[in-house]
Structures are given as structure tokens and as C-alpha cells.
C-alpha positions as CSV (number, residue, x, y, z in Angstrom):
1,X,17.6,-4.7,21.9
2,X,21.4,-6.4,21.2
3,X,22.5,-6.6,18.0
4,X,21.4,-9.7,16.1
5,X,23.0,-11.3,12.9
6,X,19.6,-12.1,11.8
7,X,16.4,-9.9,12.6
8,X,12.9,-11.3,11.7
9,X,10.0,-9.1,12.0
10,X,6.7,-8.9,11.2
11,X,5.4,-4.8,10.3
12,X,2.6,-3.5,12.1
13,X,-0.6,-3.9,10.8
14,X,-4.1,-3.6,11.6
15,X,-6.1,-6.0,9.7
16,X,-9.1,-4.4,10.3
17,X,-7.9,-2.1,7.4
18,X,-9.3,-5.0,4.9
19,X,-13.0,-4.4,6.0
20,X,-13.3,-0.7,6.9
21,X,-12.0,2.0,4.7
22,X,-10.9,4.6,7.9
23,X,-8.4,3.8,9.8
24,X,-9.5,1.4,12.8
25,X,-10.0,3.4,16.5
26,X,-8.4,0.5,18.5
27,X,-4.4,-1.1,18.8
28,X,-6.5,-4.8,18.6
29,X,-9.2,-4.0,16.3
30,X,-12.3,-6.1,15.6
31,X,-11.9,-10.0,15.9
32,X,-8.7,-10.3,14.1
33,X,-7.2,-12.8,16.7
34,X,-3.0,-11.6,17.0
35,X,-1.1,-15.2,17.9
36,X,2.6,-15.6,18.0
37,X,4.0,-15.4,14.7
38,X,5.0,-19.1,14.6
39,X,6.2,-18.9,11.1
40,X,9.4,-16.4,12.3
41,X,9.8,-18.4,15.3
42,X,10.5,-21.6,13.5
43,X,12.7,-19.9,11.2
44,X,14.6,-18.6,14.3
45,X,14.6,-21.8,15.9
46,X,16.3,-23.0,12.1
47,X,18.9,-20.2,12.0
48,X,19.8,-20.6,15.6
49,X,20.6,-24.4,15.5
50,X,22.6,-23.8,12.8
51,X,25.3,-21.1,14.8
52,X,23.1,-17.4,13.3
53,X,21.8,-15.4,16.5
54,X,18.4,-14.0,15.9
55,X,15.7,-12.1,17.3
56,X,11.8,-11.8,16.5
57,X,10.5,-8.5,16.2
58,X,6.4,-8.2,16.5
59,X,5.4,-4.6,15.2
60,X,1.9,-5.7,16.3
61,X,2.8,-6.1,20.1
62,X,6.6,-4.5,20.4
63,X,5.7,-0.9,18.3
64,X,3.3,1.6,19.3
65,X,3.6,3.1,15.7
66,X,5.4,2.6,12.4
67,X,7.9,4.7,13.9
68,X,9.1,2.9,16.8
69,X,9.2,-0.2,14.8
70,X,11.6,1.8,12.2
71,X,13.6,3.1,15.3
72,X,13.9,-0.5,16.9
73,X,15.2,-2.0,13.6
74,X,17.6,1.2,13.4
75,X,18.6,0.3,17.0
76,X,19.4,-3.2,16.8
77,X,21.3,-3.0,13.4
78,X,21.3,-6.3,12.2
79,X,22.6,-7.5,9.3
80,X,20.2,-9.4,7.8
81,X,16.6,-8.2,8.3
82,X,13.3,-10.8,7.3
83,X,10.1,-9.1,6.7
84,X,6.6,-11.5,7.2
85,X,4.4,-10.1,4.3
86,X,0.2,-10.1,4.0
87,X,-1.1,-8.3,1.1
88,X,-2.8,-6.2,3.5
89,X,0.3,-5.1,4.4
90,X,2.2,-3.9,1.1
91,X,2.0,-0.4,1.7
92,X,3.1,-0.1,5.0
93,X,5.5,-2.5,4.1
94,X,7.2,-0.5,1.4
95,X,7.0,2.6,3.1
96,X,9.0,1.0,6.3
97,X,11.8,-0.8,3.9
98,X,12.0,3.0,2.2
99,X,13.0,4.4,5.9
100,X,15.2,1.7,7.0
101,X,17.4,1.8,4.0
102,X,18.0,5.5,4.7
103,X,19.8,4.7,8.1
104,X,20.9,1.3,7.7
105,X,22.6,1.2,4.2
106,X,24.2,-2.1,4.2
107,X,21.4,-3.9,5.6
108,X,20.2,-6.4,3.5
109,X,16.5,-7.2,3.4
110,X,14.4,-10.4,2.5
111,X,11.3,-10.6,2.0
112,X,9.0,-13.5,2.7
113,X,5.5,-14.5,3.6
114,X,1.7,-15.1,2.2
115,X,2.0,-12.4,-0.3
116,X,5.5,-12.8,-2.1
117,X,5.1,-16.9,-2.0
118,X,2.0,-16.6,-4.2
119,X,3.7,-13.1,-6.0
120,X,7.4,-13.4,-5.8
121,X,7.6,-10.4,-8.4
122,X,7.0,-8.0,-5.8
123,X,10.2,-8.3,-4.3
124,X,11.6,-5.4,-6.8
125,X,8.9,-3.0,-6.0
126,X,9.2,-3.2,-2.0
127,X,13.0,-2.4,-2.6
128,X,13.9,-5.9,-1.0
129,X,17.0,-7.6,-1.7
130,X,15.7,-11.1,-1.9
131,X,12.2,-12.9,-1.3
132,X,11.6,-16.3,0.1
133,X,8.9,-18.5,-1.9
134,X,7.0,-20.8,0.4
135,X,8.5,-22.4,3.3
136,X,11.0,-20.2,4.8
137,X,13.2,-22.5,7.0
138,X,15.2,-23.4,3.7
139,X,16.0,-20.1,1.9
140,X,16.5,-18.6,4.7
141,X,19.5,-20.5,6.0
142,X,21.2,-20.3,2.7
143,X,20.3,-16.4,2.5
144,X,22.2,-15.9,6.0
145,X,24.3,-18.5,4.9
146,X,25.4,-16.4,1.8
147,X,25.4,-12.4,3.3
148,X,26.9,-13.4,7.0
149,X,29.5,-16.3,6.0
150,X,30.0,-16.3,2.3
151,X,28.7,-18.6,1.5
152,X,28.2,-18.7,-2.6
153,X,24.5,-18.8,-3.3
154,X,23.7,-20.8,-6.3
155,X,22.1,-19.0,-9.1
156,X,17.9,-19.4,-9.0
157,X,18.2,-21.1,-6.0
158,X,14.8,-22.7,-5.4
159,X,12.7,-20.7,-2.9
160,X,14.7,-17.6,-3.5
161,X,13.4,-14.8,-5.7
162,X,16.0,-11.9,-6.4
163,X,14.5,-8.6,-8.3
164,X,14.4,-9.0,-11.6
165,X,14.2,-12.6,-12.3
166,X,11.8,-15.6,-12.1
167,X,11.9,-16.9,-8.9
168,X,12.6,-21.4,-9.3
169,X,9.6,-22.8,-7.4
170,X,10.6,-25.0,-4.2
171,X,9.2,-28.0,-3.2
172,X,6.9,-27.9,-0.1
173,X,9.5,-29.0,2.7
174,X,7.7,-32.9,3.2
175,X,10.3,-33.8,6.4
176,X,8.6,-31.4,8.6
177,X,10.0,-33.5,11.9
178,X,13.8,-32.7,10.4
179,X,13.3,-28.9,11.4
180,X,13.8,-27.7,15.2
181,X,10.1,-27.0,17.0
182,X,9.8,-23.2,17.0
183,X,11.1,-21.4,19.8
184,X,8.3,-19.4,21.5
185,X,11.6,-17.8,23.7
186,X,12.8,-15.7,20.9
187,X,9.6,-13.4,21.7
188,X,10.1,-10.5,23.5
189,X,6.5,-10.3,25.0
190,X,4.9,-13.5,25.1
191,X,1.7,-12.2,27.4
192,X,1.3,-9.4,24.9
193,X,-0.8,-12.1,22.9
194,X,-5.0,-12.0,23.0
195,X,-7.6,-14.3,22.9
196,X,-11.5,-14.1,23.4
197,X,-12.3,-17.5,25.1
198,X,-10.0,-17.5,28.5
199,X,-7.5,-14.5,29.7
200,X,-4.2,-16.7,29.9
201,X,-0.7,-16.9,28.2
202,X,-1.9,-17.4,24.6
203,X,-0.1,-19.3,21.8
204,X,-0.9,-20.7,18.7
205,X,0.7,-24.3,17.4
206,X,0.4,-26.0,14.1
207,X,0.5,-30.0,13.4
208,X,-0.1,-30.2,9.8
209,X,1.3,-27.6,7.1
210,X,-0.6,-26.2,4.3
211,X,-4.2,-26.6,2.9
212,X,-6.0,-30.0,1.3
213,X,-8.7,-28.4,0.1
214,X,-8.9,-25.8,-3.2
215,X,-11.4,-23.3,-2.4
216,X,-11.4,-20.5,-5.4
217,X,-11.0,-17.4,-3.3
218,X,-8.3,-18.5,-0.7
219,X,-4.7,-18.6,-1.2
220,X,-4.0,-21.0,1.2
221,X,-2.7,-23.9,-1.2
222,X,0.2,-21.7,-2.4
223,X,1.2,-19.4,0.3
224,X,1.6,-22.7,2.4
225,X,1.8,-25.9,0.1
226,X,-0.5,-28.8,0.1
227,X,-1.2,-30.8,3.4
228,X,1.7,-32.5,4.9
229,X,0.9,-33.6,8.8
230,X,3.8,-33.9,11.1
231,X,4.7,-36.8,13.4
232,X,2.1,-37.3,16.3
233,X,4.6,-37.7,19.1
234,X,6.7,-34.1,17.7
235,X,3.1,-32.2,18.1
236,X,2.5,-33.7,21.5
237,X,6.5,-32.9,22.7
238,X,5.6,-29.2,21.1
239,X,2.2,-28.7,23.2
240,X,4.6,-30.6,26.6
241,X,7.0,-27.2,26.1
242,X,4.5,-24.3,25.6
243,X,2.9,-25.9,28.5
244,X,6.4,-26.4,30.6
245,X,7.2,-22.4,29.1
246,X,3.6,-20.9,30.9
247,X,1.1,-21.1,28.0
248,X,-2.5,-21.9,29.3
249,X,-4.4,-21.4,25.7
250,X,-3.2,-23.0,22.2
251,X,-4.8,-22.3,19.3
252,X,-4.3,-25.0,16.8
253,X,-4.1,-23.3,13.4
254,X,-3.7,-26.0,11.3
255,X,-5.8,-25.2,8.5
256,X,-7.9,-28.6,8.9
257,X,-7.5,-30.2,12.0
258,X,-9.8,-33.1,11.2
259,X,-8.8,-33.6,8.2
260,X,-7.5,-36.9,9.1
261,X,-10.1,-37.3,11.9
262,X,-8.5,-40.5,13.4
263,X,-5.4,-38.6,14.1
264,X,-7.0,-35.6,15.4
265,X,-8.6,-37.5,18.0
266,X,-5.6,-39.5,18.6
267,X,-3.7,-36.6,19.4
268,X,-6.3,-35.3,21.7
269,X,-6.8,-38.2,23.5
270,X,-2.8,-38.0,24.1
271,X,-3.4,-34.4,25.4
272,X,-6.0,-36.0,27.9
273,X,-3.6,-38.6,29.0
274,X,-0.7,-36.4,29.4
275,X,-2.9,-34.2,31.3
276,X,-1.6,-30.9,29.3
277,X,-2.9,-27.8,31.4
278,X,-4.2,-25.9,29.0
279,X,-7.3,-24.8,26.9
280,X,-7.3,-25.1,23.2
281,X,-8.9,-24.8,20.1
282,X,-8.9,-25.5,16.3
283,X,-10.5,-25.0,13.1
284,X,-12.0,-27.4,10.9
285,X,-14.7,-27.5,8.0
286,X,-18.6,-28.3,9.4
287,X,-18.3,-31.6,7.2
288,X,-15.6,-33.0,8.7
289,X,-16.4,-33.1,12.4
290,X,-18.5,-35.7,14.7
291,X,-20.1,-36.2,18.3
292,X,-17.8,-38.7,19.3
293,X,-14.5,-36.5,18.1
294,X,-16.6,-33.7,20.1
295,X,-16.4,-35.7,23.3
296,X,-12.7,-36.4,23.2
297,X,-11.4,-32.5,22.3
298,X,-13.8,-31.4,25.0
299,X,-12.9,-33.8,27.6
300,X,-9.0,-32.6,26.6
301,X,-9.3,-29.3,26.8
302,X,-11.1,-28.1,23.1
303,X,-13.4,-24.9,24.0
304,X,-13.9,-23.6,20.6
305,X,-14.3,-24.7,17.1
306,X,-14.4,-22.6,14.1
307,X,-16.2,-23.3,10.6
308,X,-15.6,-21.4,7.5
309,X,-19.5,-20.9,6.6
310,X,-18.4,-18.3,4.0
311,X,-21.5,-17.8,2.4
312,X,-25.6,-18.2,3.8
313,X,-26.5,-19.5,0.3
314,X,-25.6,-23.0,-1.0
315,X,-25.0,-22.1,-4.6
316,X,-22.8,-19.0,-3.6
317,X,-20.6,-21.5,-1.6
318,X,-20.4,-24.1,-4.1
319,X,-19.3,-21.3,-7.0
320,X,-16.7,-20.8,-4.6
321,X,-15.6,-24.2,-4.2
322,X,-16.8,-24.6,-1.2
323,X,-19.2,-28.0,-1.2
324,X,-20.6,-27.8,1.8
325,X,-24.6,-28.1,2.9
326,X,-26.2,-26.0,5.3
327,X,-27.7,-29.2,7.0
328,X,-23.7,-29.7,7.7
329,X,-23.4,-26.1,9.6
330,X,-26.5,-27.0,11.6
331,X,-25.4,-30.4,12.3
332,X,-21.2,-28.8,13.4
333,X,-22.9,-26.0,15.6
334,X,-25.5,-27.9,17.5
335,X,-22.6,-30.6,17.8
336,X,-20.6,-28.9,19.6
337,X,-23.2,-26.7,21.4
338,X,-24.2,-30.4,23.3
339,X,-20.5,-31.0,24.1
340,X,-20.3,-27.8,25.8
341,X,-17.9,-26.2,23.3
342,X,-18.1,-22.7,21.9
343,X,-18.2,-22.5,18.0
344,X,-16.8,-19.6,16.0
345,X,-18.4,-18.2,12.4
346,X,-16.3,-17.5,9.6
347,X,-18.3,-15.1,6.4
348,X,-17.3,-13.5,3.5
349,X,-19.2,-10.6,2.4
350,X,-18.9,-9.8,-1.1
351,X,-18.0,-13.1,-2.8
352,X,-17.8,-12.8,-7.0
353,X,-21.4,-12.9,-7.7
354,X,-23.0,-12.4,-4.6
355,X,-25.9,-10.1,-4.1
356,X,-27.0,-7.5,-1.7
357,X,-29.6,-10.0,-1.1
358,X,-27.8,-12.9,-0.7
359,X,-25.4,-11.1,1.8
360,X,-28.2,-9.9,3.6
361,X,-29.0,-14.3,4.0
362,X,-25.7,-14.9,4.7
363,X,-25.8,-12.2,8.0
364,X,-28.8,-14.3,8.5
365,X,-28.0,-17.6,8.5
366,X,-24.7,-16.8,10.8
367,X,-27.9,-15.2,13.6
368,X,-30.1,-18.6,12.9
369,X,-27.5,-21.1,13.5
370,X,-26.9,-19.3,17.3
371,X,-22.6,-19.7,17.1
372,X,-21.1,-17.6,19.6
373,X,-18.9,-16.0,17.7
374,X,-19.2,-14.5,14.1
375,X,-16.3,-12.9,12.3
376,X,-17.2,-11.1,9.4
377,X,-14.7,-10.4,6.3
378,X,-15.2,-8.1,3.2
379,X,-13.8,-10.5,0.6
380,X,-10.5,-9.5,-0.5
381,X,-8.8,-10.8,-4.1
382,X,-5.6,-12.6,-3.4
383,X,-2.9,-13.4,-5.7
384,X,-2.4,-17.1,-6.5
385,X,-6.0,-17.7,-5.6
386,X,-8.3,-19.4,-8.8
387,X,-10.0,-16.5,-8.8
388,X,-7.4,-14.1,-9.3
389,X,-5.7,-16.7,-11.9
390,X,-9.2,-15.9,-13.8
391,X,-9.4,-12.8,-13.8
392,X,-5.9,-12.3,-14.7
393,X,-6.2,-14.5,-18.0
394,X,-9.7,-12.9,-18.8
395,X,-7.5,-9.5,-18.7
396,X,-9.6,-8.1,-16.4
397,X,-6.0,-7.0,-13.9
398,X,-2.7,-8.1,-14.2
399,X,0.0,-8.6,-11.3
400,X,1.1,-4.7,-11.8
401,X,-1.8,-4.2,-9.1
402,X,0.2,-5.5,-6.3
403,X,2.5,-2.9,-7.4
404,X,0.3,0.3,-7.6
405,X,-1.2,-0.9,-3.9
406,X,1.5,-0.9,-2.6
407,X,2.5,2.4,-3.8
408,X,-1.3,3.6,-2.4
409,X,-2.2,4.0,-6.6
410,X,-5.0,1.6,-6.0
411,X,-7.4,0.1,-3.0
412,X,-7.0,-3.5,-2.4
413,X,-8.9,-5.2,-4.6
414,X,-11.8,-7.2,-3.8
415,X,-14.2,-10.6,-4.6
416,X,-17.3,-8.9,-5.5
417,X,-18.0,-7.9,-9.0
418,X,-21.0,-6.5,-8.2
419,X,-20.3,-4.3,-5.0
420,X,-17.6,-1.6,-3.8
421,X,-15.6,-1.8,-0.6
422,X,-17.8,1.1,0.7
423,X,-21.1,-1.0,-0.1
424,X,-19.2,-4.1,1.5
425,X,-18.0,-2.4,4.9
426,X,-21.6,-0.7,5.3
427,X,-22.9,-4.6,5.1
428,X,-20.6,-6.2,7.1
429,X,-21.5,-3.1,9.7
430,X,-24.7,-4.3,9.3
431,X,-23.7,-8.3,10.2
432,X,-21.7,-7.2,12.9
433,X,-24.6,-4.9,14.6
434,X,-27.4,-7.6,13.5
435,X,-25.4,-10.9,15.5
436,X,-23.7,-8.9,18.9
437,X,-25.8,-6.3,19.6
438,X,-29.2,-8.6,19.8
439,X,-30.6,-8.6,22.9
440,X,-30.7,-12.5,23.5
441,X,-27.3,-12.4,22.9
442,X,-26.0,-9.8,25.0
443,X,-28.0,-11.4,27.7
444,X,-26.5,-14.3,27.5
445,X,-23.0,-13.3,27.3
446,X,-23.9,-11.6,30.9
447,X,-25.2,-14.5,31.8
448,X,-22.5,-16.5,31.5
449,X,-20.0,-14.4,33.7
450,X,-18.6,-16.2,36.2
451,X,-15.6,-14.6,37.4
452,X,-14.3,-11.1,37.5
453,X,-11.9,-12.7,35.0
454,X,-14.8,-13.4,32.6
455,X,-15.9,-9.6,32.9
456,X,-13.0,-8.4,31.7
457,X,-12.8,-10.9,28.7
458,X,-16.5,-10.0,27.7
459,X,-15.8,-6.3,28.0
460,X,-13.0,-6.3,25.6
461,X,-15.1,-8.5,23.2
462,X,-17.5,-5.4,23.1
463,X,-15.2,-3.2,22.8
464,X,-13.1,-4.2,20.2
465,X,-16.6,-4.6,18.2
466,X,-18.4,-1.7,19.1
467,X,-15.7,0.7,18.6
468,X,-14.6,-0.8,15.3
469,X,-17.9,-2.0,13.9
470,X,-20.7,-0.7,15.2
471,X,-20.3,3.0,16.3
């Protein structure tokens, strides 16, 4: 790797770590979906209009270990190094800034992502010199600005938390269109990428920024700001270049997609005009979709939708913030199963209150509404989540525990009050045995191979399952 100015990188991780207490058996573990890290590519694409050269470094696809990601860093010797940052990730994340620092003395390190946007205070503990607060195309430029040109950085610059002091909130970055599309190029692997729906060059793409919705246990409103959409004809010219640059599967990852459901279907009947030549999908809540929408991202390219179901009982949902009826899931799923496109599960186990019981309903109702594709999640406590904000004034934790995690003091914490994080992983074991390993399912999964292609998709679906699930 040449020497950049500017280094982004994002630390290997499994994510599998949140729901099992071993370490996972497989590189791509369970049904944690790896995309291109589109966050760091737009932040390249923002440093490099602007005269910084940069490179993207993707621990999860470029590092076999912790190690060679340390060494590759050490190698290239940039000057200015931005670490990506889940809480998942804290303790690795520490450990790795620890290492570098010890070859690369003068490097200086920022800090950015879900985790220091919603708890900037971190920053001191991982040993970072600066953290960015929400989005990163901003404090970013006038970081590089200030360490590779001199620039003077203005005291409590807003988006930019230093160690030490409060970090001077920014406000979410509304001219999305005035930022350069990110550039996909500054990967050093793009093929390296997996999904479970076709075997093709895989990206993911997002047309609208942060979250309208304030569900209690997700973080989403404050790691990524409230919901700002971005210009129709800028998402189309985006999805025109991944396709002109190879990729045959985007993933929309806006965190709504119908949201505004006029201008989801608008953009997808673009996609069928332009005759883009690829498959996609997208994520949406089960209230908020349609047959006729159905017809129009199916007859463009949609082959999966995914629902947050979250809970099998009503009243757990709804303590959760999450009004949403069952009649609405079993409405979305058989929806979409007539318009001949896949749907994919979303469920917490373990939310605040929940019950062994009620857990056991909620593995349940994911089997009786037939989806073909359940991902299961032990429910982890965020910072900057409502729920956290509670128990943090009932003085049940403070913020201290981001800092003993990531020291390895404490386990990451998690929803339940009533339930460990063995209790959880033994459950969702359960949910993950009780939904794939049914014979009606497996049957039709063999069923519908048509292509040695298809073979080789199902079999690392079972694998990845099986190996970090089941056995």
C-alpha cells in the first residue's frame, strides 16, 4: 500500500461477538451482511476533491487478523489515520490504537463513527487524538485541514470532540447533494463483499440519511441525524456509476426506504426506465409498504425486503416504541411473497421486559409468518438510545461503562433486565435452529436451486448458520 496523507479504516470485527459469548468459528459469521463501508468512502470522495490523497482500509476484507491490519497501517504510514467505530468494537479498537502508536508515533488518530457520535467522551479512553460527532464529511476536512496544512482549527469546533472536553454538537449536514458521491474506487477489494440473495459484485447505496422514526432501543437518530432524503436524480446518477464500475447487487440501506413512498417508487420506476442491470434491495417498516409499490421494485430489480419485527408480542413492541400490529407483518410478508420478492426478519431477543415466554412467541411468530430469512439479535444497550438515557438518570449505569468495556472490565451490556447474555445466546440458538433447520424449509431452499450458482449461495447460507448458530 503507498503512503496516503489520509488513511480511513474500519478495525476488524466479527459482529457475531454481540450474540454469542465464544469467539465465532467462521471469517463471515452468521447473517451479519459485510457491505462496503460507504460512510469512509464518502469521506474519501470529500478529502480527495478537496487536494488530501486517501485510502480505505477494510479490516473485515483486507486483514486476516488484528495483526495484519496493525502491520498494514504500520506499512502505509499515513499521517492521519480515521477509525469507523461500533460499540461492538471498543475493545479491539483500543487495543489496535495501543499498537499503532508504538510504531507510528506522530500519527495522529481520529476517531469517528456510531459509537463516539452518540459518546463523544470516549475519545480519551481509546487514546485518540480527536473524534468526529455525526456526519463525518465536515470535521474531517478541517481535521486534515489542520494536521496536513496548518490550518488553525477553531477551538470546539462543532463535530469535533478533543479528550478532555465537551464536544459542540453539529448540525446534521441538510445539503447532502453539495458533497461528492462516494467513491466505491478507493476499495482495495470490491468483490470481497457478500450477499445471500445473488453471487455478484455487491454494494450497498444510501438515498436518504438518518432515521424518522424514535424507536427506544436503537441509536439510529443520533449516530446518524434525523431523516434528510437526497435529490432523486443524484441517487439515480449514484446507482448509473456502481452499475457502469461492475456492481450487479445494491443494497439500499437507507434506514426507511418508503418512508416517503411516492418517492420510493419514483426512483424505482427511474431504475426500470433506465434499465439499471442490477438486483437490489431495501429495508422498510411492515406499515409502510403496499402491493402496488411491490409491483414497481420488483418489476426494477427489488428481490428482498426486510422488516424490523423486533418483537412476536404487540405490547413488547409498543414498550419499545415500536407501534406496529402483527396484522401489518402478515399483510408486508404475504405482500411481497405474491410479487415474487424474498422478505427478510429482523428480532430482538431480550428486549427490557421481555420474558422467556414471550421470546419463545417471538421465535414463533418469525416461523408462522414463513419470511425467508430471519436474523436473530441478542439486544444490545446503546448509548444515546432512550433506553440507555433511562437508565442512566435512574442511576442504574453511567457512561464510565463504555470505558471499562472497552478495557474488557465489563461485557457489553444488554436490553434485558430480566435475562443474561448466556440465557439470551442459548435462545437465540434456539430461533436460529427452530426457523433454518425445519424440514419444510430446507426443502424448499433445495427446491429452489436453479443454477450451480444458486448451490453455492445456499451452501454458504448453511454454513455460516450452522457453524455459528447451531452446532
Amino acid at each position: 500500500m503507498n503512503s496516503p496523507e489520509v488513511l480511513l479504516a474500519a478495525p476488524p470485527f466479527d459482529f457475531t461477538g454481540i450474540n454469542i459469548e465464544e469467539r465465532p468459528r467462521t471469517k463471515q459469521a452468521g447473517y451479519y451482511l459485510y457491505y462496503p463501508h460507504m460512510g469512509l468512502c464518502s469521506i474519501g470522495a470529500t478529502l480527495a476533491r478537496a487536494g488530501f490523497s486517501v485510502k480505505i482500509l477494510d479490516g473485515m476484507v483486507d486483514a486476516r487478523s488484528e495483526e495484519e491490519f496493525v502491520a498494514l497501517i504500520i506499512a502505509a504510514r499515513p499521517r492521519l489515520l480515521g477509525l469507523s467505530i461500533t460499540t461492538p468494537a471498543l475493545p479491539i479498537t483500543g487495543k489496535l490504537i495501543s499498537k499503532i502508536r508504538k510504531s507510528l508515533q506522530d500519527i495522529v488518530i481520529v476517531a469517528g463513527g456510531p459509537h463516539v457520535s452518540c459518546d463523544p467522551e470516549i475519545v480519551h479512553a481509546l487514546g485518540a487524538d480527536f473524534g468526529v460527532v455525526g456526519d463525518g464529511e465536515t470535521p474531517m476536512l478541517k481535521i486534515a485541514g489542520s494536521v496536513l496544512r496548518g490550518v488553525a482549527l477553531e477551538p470546539r469546533t462543532p463535530g469535533i470532540a478533543v479528550p478532555g472536553a465537551v464536544a459542540e454538537t453539529q448540525p446534521d449536514l441538510s445539503d447532502l447533494d453539495s458533497i461528492p458521491p462516494p467513491d466505491r474506487r478507493l476499495l482495495s477489494d470490491p468483490d470481497a463483499y457478500f450477499n445471500p440473495f445473488v453471487k455478484a459484485r455487491t454494494t450497498s447505496l444510501l438515498s436518504a440519511r438518518g432515521c424518522p422514526f424514535q424507536c427506544s432501543f436503537c441509536c439510529r437518530t443520533i449516530s446518524m441525524g434525523g431523516y434528510r432524503p437526497m435529490e432523486e436524480r443524484v441517487v439515480l446518477a449514484e446507482m448509473e456509476r456502481a452499475a457502469s464500475e461492475g456492481y450487479r447487487f445494491i443494497s439500499l440501506i437507507d434506514e426507511t426506504f418508503t418512508y416517503d413512498r411516492d418517492r420510493a417508487v419514483r426512483i424505482a420506476g427511474e431504475m426500470l426506465k433506465r434499465k439499471l442491470p442490477f438486483k437490489w434491495s431495501c429495508q422498510t417498516r411492515a406499515d409502510l409498504i403496499d402491493a402496488e409499490a411491490l409491483k414497481v421494485f420488483r418489476a426494477a430489480g427489488c428481490v428482498n425486503l426486510s422488516f424490523g419485527l423486533e418483537a412476536g408480542d404487540e405490547e413488547v413492541r409498543a414498550g419499545m416504541d415500536k407501534k406496529i400490529r402483527d396484522t401489518d407483518y402478515e399483510k408486508a410478508v404475504s405482500a411481497c411473497r405474491k410479487a415474487g420478492i424474498t422478505t427478510n426478519l429482523f428480532v430482538i431477543i431480550g428486549a427490557p421486559y421481555e420474558t422467556k415466554p414471550q421470546i419463545d412467541k417471538s421465535i414463533e411468530t418469525a416461523v408462522a409468518l414463513e419470511p425467508d430469512y430471519v436474523v436473530y439479535n441478542v439486544g444490545t444497550l446503546f448509548p444515546g438510545t432512550r433506553e440507555y438515557e433511562k437508565r442512566i438518570e435512574a442511576g442504574e449505569i453511567d457512561r464510565t461503562i463504555w470505558d471499562s468495556y472497552m478495557r474488557g472490565e465489563t461485557p457489553l451490556p444488554v436490553l434485558s433486565k430480566t435475562l443474561g447474555r448466556s440465557e439470551l445466546s442459548e435462545l437465540l440458538r434456539k430461533g436460529y435452529s427452530r426457523f433454518y433447520l425445519r424440514p419444510g424449509y430446507i426443502v424448499k431452499k433445495i427446491r429452489s436451486v436453479r443454477s450451480p450458482r444458486d448451490i453455492a449461495v445456499l451452501a454458504r447460507q448453511a454454513r455460516t448458520v450452522i457453524a455459528d448458530y447451531v452446532v
